[in-house]
N, C-alpha and C positions, 0 to 999 in steps of 0.2 A: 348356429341356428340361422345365417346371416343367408345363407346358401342351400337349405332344405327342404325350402320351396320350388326354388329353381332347379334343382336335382330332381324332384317330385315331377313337376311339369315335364321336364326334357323325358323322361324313362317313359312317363304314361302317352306323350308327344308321338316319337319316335320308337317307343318299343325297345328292340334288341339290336338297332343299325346303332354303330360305335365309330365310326366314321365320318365324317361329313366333309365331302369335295368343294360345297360349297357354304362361303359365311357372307354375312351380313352388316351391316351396321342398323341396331333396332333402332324404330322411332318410339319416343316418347307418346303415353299415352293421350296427352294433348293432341297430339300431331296425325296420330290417329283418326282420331274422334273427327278434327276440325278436315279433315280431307276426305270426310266420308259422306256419302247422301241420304245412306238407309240405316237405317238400327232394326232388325228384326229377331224376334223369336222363333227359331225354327224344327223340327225334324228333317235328320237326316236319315236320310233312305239310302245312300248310296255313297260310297268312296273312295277314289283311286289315286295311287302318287301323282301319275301322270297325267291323267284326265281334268281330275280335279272331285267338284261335291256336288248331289243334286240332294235337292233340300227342300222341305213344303214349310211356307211360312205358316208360322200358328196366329202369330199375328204380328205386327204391324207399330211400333214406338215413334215414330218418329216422324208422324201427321198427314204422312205419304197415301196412306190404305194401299200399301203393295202387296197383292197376295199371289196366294198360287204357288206351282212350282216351277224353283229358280236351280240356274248352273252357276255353279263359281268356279272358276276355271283361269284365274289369274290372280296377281299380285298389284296392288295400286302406289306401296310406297316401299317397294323392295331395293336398297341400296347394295349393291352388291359389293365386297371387297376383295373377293378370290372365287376363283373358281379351278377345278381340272376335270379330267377324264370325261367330260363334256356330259355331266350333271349338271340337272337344271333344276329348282327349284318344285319341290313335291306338297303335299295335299294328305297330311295322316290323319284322317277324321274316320279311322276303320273300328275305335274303339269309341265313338261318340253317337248319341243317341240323341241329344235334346242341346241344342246350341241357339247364343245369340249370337248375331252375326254383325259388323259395321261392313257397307259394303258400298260400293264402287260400281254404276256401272260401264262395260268396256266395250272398247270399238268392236269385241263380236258380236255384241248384243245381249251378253251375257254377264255375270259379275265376278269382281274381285275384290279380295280380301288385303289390308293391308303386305303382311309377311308372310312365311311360312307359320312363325309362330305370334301370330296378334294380329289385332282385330276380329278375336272372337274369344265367348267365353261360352265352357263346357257347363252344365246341369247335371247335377249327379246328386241322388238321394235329397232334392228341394235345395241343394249348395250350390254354389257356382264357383267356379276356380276363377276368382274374377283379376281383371287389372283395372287398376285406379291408375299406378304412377306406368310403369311401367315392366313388359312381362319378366323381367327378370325377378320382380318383385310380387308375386302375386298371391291373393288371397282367397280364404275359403270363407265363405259370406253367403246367409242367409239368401236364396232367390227374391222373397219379401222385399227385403233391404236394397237388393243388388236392381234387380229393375225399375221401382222408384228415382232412386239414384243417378244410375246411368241413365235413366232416360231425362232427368233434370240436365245432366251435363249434353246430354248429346243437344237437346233443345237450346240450352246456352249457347253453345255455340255454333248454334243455327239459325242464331235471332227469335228463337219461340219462347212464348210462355211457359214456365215451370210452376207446380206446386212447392212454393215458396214455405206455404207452411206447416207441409211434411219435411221438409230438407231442414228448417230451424228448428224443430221439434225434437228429429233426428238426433243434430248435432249436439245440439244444448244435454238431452240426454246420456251420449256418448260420451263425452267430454268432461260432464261432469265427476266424470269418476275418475278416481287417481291413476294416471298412466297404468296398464297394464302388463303383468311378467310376461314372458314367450316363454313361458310352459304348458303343461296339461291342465293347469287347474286356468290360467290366464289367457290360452291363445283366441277364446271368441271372443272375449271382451276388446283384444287387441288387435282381431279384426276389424273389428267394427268402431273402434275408434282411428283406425289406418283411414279406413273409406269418410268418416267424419271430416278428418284433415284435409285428405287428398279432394275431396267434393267443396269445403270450403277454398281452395285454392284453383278446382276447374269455375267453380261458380263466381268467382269474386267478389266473395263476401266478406264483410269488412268487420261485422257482429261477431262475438264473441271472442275477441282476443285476448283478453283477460283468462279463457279456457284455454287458450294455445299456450300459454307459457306455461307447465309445468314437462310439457310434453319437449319443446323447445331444448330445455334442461335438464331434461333424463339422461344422462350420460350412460345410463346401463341398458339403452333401450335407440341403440344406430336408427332403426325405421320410423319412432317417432320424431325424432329430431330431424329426421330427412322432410316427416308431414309437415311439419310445424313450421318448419322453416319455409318451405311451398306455400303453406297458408298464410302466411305473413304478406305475401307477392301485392294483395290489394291493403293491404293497412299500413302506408305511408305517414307515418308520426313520427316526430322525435324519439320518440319510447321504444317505439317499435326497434328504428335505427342503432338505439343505443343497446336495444336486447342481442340482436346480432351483434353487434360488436362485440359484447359478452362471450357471446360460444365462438367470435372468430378467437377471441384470446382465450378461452378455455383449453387446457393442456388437455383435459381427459374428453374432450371431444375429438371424434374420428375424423379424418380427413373429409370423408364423403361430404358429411351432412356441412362441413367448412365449406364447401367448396358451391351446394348448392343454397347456401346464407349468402355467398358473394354474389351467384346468380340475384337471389330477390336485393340483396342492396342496388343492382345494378339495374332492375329495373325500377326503382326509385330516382334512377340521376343525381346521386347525392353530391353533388359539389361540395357542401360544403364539410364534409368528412372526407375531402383529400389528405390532407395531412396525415387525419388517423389514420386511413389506408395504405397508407405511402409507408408509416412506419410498421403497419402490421404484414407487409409486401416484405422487409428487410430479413422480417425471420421467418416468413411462411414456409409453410414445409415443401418441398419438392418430389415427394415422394408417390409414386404412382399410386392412383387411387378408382375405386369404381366399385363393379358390380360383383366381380371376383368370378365365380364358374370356373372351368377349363377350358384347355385348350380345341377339346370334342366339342366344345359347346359352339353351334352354328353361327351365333350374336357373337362371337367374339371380339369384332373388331368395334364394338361399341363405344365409343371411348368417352371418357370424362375427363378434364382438366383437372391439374393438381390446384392446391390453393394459390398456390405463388402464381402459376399461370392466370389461373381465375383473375386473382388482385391484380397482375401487372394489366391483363384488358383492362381490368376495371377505371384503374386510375390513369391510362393513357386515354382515357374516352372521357373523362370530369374534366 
């Protein structure tokens, strides 16, 4: 299930091209977000690999009032790791009707989109194939839900005011109900506890922690423990500390979600859990870990640190 998203995305992305000359390293949806100017609502009217999109704003998120119609026609945080047959980065929005866009604008005077695939999200039947963390990871979430949200986060981190007391409302509701399965009968409730998490960990909010540990400790559920552990990043407490510790020494915890608990210890500065570090460095696992996809898959070179690497930064910087 870990990958049926990402299969989903890339087929309805790209279509029927099984090749890609050129890959990537994707930015996280943080990084995203934080390097973009515009958040807008748009139709698209028009779109070509090479050209790029031209699109009419419906409206406007992100306090700007940019309207009208706009060109995107480029890339704003495309990291490139290969490239041949002198392919250059393409623009599939042939099968897209109604998109929100993060957007960039560029020395033509024109705008760009993070990647080929992110910094935007599709609209299909009031859904949004949205990304919280990032697009390898992406969800099918209410439009309701999704624009509130992301526009909370985009405002966060643009220094504006957010509706504080829809996003707590949100969360507290989502949350309070028991991790959900990643089946048919579970997967909307486990969307929308994903965007819960992941929105507590863009916003940095520190309320409701007490909700994140069950998710934290779902060992049959990789994506929650990946949120939980992200949301953890603003709630620096002893408790907190000692709960990661927990799922770092948890045997039935996957590497991933290990590796991104080492990330939020580390931005704590925990000095004084060098020792325990140092000794959970001794047996950490080495073993490659990430987003998984294949080798077709454009992002491939995206990489994430194993634990052991994660730990040994960890403890040469306390």
């Amino acid at each position: 299930m870990r990958l049926i998203f990402t299969t989903l995305f890339i087929l309805s992305l790209f279509g029927s091209r099984s090749v890609f000359a050129l890959t990537w390293n994707e930015p996280w949806h943080e990084q995203v977000v934080k390097n973009a100017d515009f958040f807008v609502l748009t139709k698209v009217t028009s779109s070509d690999p090479d050209k790029g999109v031209i699109a009419t704003i419906i409206r406007s998120l992100d306090g700007s009032n940019l309207s009208g119609t706009i060109t995107i026609n480029d890339f704003y945080q495309l990291d490139i790791c290969s490239s041949s047959d002198g392919h250059g980065p393409e623009f599939h929005f042939e099968r897209t009707d109604t998109c929100y866009f993060f957007l960039k604008k560029n020395t033509a005077g024109a705008y760009s989109i993070a990647t080929p695939t992110s910094g935007f999200a599709a609209v299909w039947k009031k859904n949004v194939r949205a990304t919280y963390r990032h697009s390898y990871h992406q969800a099918s979430v209410p439009q309701v839900v999704y624009e509130p949200t992301m526009t909370a986060i985009f405002r966060k981190y643009h220094g504006q005011d957010f509706d504080r007391a829809y996003i707590d409302g949100f969360i507290k509701k989502s949350l309070a109900l028991a991790p959900a399965k990643i089946d048919e009968e579970g997967m909307d409730t486990f969307f929308l506890q994903h965007v819960a998490l992941e929105t507590m960990f863009h916003l940095s909010l520190s309320s409701n922690y007490i909700l994140t540990l069950p998710f934290l400790h779902d060992t049959s559920n990789f994506h929650a423990q990946l949120s939980a552990a992200r949301a953890l990043t603003s709630i620096n407490t002893p408790e907190s500390k000692q709960q990661l510790l927990a799922l770092l020494n948890d045997q039935a915890t996957e590497d991933f979600p290990k590796t991104v608990a080492v990330w939020t210890l580390a931005s704590y500065n925990p000095k004084e859990l060098k020792t325990d570090l140092e000794r959970l460095l001794k047996k950490a696992s080495d073993e490659k870990t990430g987003f998984g996809g294949n080798i077709m898959d454009p992002r491939v070179c995206t990489n994430i640190p194993t634990v052991k690497d994660a730990l040994a930064k960890l403890t040469a910087q306390l």
